[in-house]
C-alpha positions as CSV (number, residue, x, y, z in Angstrom):
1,X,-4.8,43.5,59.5
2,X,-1.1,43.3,58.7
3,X,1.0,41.5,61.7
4,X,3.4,42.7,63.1
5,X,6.3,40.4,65.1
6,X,8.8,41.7,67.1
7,X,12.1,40.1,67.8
8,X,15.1,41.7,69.7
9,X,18.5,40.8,68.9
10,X,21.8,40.2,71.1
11,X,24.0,43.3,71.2
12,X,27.6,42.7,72.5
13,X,28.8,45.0,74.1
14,X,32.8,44.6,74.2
15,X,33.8,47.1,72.5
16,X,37.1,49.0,73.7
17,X,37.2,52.5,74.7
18,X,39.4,53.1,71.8
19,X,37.5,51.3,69.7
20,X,34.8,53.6,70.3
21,X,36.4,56.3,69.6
22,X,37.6,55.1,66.0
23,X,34.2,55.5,64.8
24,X,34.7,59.3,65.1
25,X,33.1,62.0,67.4
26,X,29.3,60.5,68.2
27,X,29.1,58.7,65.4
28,X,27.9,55.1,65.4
29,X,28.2,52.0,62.7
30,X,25.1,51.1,61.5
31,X,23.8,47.7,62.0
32,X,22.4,46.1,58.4
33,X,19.8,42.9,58.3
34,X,20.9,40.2,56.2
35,X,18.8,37.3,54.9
36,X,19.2,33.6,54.0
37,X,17.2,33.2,51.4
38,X,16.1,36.7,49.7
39,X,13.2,35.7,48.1
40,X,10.4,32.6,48.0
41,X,8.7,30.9,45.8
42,X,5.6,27.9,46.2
43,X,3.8,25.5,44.0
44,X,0.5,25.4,44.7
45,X,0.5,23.1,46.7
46,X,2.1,25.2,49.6
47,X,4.5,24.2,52.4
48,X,6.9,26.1,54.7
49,X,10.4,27.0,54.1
50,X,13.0,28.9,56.8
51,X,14.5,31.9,56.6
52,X,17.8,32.7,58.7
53,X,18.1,36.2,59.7
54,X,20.9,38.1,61.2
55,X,20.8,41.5,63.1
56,X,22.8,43.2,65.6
57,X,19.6,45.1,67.0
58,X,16.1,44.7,67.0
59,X,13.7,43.9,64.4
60,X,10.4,43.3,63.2
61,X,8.3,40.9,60.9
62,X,6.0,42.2,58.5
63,X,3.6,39.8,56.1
64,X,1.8,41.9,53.1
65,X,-1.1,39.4,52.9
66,X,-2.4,37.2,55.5
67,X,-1.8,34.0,53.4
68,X,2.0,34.4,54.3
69,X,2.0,32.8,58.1
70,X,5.3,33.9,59.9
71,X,6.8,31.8,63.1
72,X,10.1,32.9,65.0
73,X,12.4,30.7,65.4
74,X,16.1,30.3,66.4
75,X,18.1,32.5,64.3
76,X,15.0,33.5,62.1
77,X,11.5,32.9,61.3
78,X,9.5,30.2,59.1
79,X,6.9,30.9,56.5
80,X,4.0,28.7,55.9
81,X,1.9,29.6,52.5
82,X,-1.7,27.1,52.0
83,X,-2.5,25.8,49.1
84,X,-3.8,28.0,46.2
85,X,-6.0,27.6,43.1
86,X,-4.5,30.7,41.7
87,X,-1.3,32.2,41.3
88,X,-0.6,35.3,43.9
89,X,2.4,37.4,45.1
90,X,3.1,38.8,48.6
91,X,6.3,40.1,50.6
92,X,8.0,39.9,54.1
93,X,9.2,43.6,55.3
94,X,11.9,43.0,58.4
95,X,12.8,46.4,59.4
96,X,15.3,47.5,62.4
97,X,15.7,51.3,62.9
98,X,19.3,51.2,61.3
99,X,17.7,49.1,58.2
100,X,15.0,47.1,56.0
101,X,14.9,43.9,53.9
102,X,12.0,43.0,51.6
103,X,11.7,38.8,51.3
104,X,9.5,38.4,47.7
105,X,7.4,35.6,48.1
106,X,5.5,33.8,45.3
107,X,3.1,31.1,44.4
108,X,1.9,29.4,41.0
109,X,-1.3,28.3,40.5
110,X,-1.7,24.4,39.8
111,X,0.4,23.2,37.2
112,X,-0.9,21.2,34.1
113,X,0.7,19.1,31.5
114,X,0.0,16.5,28.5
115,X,2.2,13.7,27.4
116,X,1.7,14.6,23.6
117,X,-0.6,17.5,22.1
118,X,-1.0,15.7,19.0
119,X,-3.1,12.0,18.2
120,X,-3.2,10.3,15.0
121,X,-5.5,7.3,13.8
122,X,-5.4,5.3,11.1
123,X,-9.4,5.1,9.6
124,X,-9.4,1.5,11.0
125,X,-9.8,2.9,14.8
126,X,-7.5,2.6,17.6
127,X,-7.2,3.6,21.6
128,X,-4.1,5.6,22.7
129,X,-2.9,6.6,26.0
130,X,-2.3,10.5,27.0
131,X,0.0,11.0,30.2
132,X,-2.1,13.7,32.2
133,X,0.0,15.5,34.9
134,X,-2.2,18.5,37.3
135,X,-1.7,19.9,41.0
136,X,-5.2,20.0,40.8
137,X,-8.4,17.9,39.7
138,X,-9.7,18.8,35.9
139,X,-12.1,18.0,33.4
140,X,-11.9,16.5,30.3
141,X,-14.1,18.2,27.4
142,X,-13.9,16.1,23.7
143,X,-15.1,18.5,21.0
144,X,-16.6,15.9,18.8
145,X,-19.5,12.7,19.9
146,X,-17.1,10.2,17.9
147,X,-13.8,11.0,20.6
148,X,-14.3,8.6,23.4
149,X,-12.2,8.6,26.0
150,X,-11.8,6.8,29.3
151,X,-9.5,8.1,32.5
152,X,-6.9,5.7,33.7
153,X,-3.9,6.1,35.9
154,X,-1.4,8.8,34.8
155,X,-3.6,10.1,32.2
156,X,-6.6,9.1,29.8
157,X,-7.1,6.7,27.3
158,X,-8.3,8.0,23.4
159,X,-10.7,5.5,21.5
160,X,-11.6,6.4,18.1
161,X,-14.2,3.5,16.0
162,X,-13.7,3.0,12.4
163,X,-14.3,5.3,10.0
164,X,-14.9,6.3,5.7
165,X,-13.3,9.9,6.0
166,X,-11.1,12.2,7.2
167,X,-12.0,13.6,10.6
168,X,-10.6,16.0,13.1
169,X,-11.4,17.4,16.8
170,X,-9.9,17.7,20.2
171,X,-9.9,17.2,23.8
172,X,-9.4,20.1,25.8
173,X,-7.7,19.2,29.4
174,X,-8.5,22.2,32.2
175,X,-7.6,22.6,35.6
176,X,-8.3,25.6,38.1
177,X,-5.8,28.2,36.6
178,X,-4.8,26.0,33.2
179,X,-5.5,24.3,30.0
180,X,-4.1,22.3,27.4
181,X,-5.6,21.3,24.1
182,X,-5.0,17.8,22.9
183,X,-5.0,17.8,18.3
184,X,-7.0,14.8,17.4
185,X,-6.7,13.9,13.2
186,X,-8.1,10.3,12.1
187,X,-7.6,10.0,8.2
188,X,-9.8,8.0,5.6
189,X,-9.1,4.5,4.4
190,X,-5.4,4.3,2.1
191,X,-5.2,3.1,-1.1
192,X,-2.0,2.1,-2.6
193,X,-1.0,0.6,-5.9
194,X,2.1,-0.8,-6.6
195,X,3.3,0.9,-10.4
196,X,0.9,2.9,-11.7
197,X,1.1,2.1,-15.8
198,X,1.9,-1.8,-17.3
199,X,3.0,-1.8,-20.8
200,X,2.2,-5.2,-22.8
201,X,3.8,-7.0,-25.6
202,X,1.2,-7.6,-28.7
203,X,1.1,-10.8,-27.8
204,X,-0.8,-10.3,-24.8
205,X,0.4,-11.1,-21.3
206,X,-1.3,-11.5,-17.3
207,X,0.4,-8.8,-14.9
208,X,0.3,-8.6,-11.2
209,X,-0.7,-5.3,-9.8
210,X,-0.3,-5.4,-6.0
211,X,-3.0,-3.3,-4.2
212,X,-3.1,-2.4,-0.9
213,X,-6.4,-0.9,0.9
214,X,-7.9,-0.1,4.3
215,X,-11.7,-0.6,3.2
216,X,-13.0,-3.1,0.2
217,X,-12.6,-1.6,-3.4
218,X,-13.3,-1.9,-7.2
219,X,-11.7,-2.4,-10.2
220,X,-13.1,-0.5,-13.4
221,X,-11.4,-1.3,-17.1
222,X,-12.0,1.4,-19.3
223,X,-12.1,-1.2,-22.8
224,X,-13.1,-4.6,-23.0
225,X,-9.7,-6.1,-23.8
226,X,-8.4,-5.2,-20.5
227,X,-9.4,-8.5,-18.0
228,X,-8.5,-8.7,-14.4
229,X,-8.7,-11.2,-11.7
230,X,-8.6,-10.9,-7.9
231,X,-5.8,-12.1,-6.4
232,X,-4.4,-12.8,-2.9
233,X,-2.8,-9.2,-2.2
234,X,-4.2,-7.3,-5.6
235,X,-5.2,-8.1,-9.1
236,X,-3.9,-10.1,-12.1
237,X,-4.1,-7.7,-15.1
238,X,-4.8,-9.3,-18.3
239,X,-4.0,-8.2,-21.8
240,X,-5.0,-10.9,-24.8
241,X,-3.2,-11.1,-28.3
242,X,-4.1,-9.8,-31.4
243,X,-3.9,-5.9,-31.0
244,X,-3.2,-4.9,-34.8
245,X,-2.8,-1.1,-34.0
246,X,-1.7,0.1,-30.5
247,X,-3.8,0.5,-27.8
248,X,-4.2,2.2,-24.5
249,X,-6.6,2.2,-21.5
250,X,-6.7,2.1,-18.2
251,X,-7.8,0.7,-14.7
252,X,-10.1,2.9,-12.1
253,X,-8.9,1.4,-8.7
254,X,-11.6,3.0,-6.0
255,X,-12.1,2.6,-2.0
256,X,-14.5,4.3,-0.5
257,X,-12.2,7.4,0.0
258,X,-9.8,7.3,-2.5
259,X,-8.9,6.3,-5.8
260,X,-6.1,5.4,-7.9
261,X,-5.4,5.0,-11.6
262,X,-3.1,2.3,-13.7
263,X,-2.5,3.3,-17.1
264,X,-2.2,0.4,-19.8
265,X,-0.8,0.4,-23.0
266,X,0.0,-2.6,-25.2
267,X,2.1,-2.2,-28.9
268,X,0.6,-3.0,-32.2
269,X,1.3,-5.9,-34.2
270,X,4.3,-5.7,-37.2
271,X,2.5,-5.7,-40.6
272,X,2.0,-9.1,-41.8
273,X,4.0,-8.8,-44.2
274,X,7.3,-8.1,-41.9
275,X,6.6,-11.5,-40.4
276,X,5.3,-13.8,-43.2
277,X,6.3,-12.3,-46.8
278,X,3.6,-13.4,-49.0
279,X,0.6,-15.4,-47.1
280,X,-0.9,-17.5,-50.1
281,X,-4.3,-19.9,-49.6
282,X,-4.7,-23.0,-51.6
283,X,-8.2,-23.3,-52.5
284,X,-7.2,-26.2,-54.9
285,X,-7.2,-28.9,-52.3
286,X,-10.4,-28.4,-50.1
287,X,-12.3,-31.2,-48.1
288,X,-16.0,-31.2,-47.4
289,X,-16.9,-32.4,-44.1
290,X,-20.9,-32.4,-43.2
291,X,-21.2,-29.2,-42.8
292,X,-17.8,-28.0,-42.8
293,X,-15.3,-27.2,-45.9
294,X,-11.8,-27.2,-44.9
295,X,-8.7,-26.0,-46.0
296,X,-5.6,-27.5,-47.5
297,X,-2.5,-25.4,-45.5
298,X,-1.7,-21.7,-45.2
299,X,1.7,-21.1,-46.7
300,X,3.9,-18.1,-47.0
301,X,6.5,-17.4,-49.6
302,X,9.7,-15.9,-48.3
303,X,9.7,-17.1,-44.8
304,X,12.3,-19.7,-45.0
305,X,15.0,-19.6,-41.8
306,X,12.5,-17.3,-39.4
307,X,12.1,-18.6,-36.3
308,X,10.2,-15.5,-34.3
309,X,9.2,-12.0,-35.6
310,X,11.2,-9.4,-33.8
311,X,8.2,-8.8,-31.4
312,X,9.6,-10.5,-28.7
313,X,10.0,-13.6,-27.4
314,X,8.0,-17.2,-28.9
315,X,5.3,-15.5,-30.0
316,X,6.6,-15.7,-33.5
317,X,5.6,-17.6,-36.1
318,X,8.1,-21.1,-36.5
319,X,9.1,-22.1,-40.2
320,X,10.4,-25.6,-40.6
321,X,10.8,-27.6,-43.9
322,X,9.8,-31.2,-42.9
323,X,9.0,-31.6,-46.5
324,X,12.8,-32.5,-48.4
325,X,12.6,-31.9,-52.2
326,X,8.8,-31.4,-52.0
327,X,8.3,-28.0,-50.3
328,X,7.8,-25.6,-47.7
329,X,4.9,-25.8,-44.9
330,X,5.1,-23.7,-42.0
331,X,4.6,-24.5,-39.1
332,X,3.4,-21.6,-36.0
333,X,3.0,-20.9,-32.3
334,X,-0.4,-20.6,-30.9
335,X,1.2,-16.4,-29.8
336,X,1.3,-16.1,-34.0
337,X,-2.1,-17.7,-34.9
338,X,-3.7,-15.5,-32.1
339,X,-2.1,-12.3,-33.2
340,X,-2.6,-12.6,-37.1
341,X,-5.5,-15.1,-37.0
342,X,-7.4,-12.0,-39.5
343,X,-4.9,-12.9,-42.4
344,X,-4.4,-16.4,-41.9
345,X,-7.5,-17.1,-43.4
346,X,-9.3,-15.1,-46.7
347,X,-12.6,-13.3,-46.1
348,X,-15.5,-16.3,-45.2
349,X,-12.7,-18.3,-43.9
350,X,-11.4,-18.4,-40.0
351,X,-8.8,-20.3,-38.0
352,X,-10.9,-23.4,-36.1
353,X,-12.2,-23.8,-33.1
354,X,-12.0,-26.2,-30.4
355,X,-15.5,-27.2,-31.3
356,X,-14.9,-27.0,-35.2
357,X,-12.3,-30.3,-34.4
358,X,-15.1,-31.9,-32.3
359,X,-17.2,-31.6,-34.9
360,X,-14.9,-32.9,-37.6
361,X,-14.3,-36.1,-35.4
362,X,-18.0,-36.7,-35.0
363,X,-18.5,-36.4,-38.9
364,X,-15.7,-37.7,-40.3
365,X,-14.0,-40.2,-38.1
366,X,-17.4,-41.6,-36.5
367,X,-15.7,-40.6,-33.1
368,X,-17.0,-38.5,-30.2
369,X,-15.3,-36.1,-29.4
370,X,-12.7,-37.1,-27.1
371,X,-9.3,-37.7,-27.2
372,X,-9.0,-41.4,-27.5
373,X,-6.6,-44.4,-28.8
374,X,-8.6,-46.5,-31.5
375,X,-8.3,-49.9,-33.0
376,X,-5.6,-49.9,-36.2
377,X,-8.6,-51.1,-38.4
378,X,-11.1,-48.7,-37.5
379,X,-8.7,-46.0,-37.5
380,X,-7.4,-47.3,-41.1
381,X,-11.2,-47.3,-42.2
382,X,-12.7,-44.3,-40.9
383,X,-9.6,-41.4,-41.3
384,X,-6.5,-42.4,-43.2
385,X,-8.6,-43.8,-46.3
386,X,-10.9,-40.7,-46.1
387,X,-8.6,-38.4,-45.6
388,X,-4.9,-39.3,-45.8
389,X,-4.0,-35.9,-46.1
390,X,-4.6,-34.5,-43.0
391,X,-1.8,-36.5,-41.4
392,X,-0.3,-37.3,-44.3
393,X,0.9,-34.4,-46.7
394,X,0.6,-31.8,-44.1
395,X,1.2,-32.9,-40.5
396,X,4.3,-32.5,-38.6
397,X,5.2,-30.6,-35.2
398,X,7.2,-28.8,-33.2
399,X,6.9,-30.0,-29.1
400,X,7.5,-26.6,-26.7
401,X,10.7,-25.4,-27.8
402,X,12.3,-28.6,-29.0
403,X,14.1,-28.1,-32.3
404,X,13.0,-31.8,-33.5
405,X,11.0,-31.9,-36.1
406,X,8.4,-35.2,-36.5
407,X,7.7,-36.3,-39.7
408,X,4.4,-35.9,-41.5
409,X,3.9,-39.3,-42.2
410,X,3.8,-39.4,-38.3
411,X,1.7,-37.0,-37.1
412,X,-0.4,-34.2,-37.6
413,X,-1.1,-31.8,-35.3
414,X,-3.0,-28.1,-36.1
415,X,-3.6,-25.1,-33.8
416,X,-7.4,-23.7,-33.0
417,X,-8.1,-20.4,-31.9
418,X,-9.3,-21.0,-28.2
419,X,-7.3,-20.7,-25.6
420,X,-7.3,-23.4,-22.4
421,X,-7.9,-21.4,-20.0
422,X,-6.6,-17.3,-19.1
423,X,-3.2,-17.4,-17.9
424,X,-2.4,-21.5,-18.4
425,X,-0.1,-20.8,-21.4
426,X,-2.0,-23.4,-22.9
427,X,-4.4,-23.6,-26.5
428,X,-6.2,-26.6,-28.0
429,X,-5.4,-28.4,-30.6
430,X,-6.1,-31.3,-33.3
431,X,-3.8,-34.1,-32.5
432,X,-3.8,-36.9,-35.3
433,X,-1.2,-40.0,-34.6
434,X,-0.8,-42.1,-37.9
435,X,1.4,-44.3,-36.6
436,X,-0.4,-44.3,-32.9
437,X,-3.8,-44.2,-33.9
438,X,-4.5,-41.4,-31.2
439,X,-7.1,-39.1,-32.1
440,X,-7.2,-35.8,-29.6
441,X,-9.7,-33.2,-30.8
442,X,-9.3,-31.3,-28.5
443,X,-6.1,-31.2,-26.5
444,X,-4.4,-28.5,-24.9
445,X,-0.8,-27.9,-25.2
446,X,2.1,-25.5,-24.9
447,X,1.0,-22.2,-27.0
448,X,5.1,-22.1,-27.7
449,X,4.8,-25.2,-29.9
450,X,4.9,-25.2,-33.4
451,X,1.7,-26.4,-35.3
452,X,0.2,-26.1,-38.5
453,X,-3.0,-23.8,-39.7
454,X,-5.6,-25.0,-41.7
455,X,-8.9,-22.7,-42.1
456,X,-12.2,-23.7,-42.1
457,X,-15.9,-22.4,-43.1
């Protein structure tokens, strides 16, 4: 039932006679209602606001709905809405019998909102906070077993564990009259290299590749002569010597969720003869050794005044006549023996070994193997009488990049084919000292040095 409040309104009466009679024969000014505000509108939450009327005659107070609560006061009334869990519309009618005002009045239903709709993890897990504002209590729905959450002040926290792949839900947020959906994404581990193709010299070289993963991950060459090692932040790539024709390949890099892919190319050596001229093999001078036949040197005919092959840098082979009025010897960095080691020596023939040299001490020299100093006799007896020549007619060096040449009459020093150890710039060599009586089978040394080549079988 629809209330009805009457209120009656002051008239003053002070008009003149005249006055009166300005409004015409009978006819009388109509009084209008006026209101202050002229409409209302509540949260859900309710409360009570005034509204000032004014009225020269009487009038009353009409509520549509009985959730609008009218009061008279001085000079107007007061409305009092409750609170709501829905949103709903109602009116205040205040008629006199000269007029009639209708005061809208409005409520929402309880608001709702979310500090972000959208949550993104990395696959390593994380928790993250979502401001939660509502005029009313709600619930919290995840869509997916793996979304945890927890409520805090203000909002919720978001916890999301580790994962291997690329996952997505939500978390729907509802109140009474509301919702809002909260966009959860949580992406697989990354992979990241840091250039994705290395291009290599024919000489050979160790490249690092940076690599940066969420998860653990492997490292598949597609050839054999493609070596890596791991490193503190990715992987040293290494390409040996020796690549007569160009070659390519490449490196599988895979996580568990992704992959990526290195391409590696490396150029083909100049033709021998671009380097050398003319590689001739003395067979006329040949030592037997137990079981080992060695060679006198490797000479080339038209190399005189090379220092390096245009391939690049000290990898050439270094040409040196230490030999005045006698001859030409030539004298090579390890980068040059390693490349063209297939036509430094004939077929049935090779460039030594580290252990070839061991062997030769132990056979010829009585020794053991080991770089040593030994007494001037002994040395006199068991090499230079044997084999003068070693040290003798063929020896001489180059140390690292030094342009000084020793005499052969000094030393005599000659490259093997094995390498110290990847990456060390270092090869092994056999180190003879006439004048020192030093004997070093096998000793490492700068692969830029320049050394002679004899072949063995």
């Amino acid at each position: 039932m629809k209330k009805i409040f009457n209120f009656f309104a002051i008239v003053l009466i002070g008009a003149t006679a005249t006055g009166m009679t300005a409004c015409g024969d009978g006819e009388k000014q109509k009084s209008k209602i006026t209101t202050d505000p002229v409409s209302l509108s509540y949260n859900s939450e309710g409360d009570t606001r005034g509204v000032t009327i004014t009225s020269k005659i009487a009038y009353t107070v009409t509520p549509s709905d009985s959730w609008i609560e009218i009061e008279e006061v001085e000079g107007g009334i007061t409305v009092t809405v409750g609170a709501t869990t829905e949103p709903r519309n109602g009116a205040i009618v205040i008629e006199s019998k000269d007029d009639s005002k209708t005061i809208p009045v409005t409520q929402s239903g309880p608001s709702l909102t979310i500090g972000t709709a959208t949550l993104e993890f990395g696959s390593a897990g994380d928790t993250k906070n979502v401001t939660i504002t509502s005029e009313s209590a709600y619930t919290i729905t995840p869509s997916e077993t793996w979304i945890i959450y927890t409520e805090v002040e203000g909002g919720i926290d978001v916890t999301l564990d580790a994962t291997l792949v690329t996952r997505d839900g939500e978390i729907l947020i509802e109140n009474e009259t509301t919702s809002e959906t909260i966009s959860i994404v949580q992406y697989g581990p990354t992979l990241t290299i840091s250039v994705d193709s290395f291009e290599f010299a024919v000489s050979g070289d160790t490249k690092k590749l940076d690599i940066t993963s969420e998860t653990a991950y492997t490292v598949t060459p597609s050839a054999s002569w493609i070596t890596y090692s791991e490193v503190d932040g990715g992987i040293n790539i290494t390409v040996g010597g020796a690549a007569t024709e160009p070659r390519s390949g490449e490196i599988l890099i895979e996580n568990t969720w992704n992959s990526k892919t290195i391409e590696i190319t490396q150029d083909g050596r100049p033709a021998p003869a671009d380097v050398f001229g003319t590689i001739s093999f003395k067979t006329d001078n040949t030592w037997v050794v137990g079981n080992q036949t060695w060679s006198d040197a490797v000479m080339v005919s038209n190399a005189r005044g090379k220092t390096t092959y245009s391939g690049g840098d000290l990898t050439g082979v270094r040409l040196v006549d230490f030999r005045e009025n006698v001859g030409y010897y030539d004298l090579f960095s390890w980068e040059a023996v390693n490349i063209y080691k297939d036509v430094l020596c004939p077929d049935g023939w090779r460039v030594p070994t580290r252990q070839d040299f061991v062997d030769l001490d132990i056979e010829m020299l009585g020794g053991n193997g080991e770089n040593r100093y030994v007494d001037s006799d002994d040395y006199y007896n068991n090499y230079y009488l044997n084999a003068n020549v070693w040290g003798g007619e063929l020896g001489g060096r180059i140390e690292g990049e030094m342009p000084t040449m020793m005499g052969q009459m000094w030393w005599g020093h000659y490259w093997s084919q094995t390498i110290a150890f990847e990456g060390s710039g270092n090869s092994y060599h056999l180190s003879l000292g006439l004048g020192a009586w030093y004997i070093a089978p096998q000793e490492a040394v700068y692969q830029v040095s320049g050394f002679g080549v004899r072949c063995v079988k």
